[in-house]
N, C-alpha and C positions, 0 to 999 in steps of 0.2 A: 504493500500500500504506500510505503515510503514513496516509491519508484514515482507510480504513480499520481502522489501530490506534486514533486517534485515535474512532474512532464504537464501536467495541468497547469504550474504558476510558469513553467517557460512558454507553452500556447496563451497564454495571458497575457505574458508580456512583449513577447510578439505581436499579437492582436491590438495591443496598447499604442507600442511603440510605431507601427509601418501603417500608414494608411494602406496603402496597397494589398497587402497581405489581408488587413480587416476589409478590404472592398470583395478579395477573391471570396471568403469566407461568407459575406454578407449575398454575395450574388449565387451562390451556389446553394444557399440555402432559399434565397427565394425562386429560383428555380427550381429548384425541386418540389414547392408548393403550387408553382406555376404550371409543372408537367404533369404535376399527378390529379390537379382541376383539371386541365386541357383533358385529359384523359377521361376522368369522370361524366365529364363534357359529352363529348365522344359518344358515351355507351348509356349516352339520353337520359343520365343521373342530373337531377335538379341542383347544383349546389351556391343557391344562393339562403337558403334558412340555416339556421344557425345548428343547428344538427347536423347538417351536409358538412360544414364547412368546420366544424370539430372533425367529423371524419376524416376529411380531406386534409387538415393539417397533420393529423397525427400518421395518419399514411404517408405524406410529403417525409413529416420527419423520420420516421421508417426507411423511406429512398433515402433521403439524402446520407445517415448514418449506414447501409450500405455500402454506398457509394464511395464513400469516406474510407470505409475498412475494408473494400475488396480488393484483392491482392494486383498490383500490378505487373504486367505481364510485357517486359522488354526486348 
């Protein structure tokens, strides 16, 4: 767990420190809220009530954590 506090307050301060870095972070996660509405969209789901749109977020953040930790492939 030490490890782990320790990789959380360097992503923190990364995040803090580079705009840049918090624009990637900030754009990839509204993306992935974005694609995964588009999608719901799609398949003739309604999500503009506020129960669609709890779905739809916690789905998005599903993809985006995903995305985040599937293995790269060089």
């Amino acid at each position: 767990m030490k490890d782990l506090a320790e990789s959380v307050k360097i992503l923190q301060k990364a995040l803090k420190e580079d705009a840049g870095y918090w624009m990637v972070w900030e754009a990839n996660i509204a993306m992935a809220f974005k694609d995964v509405w588009q999608r719901t969209v799609e398949k003739g789901g309604h999500p503009c009530t506020p129960s669609h749109i709890h779905v739809i977020a916690n789905n998005a953040a599903k993809y985006f954590l995903q995305n985040l930790t599937r293995e790269i492939v060089e």
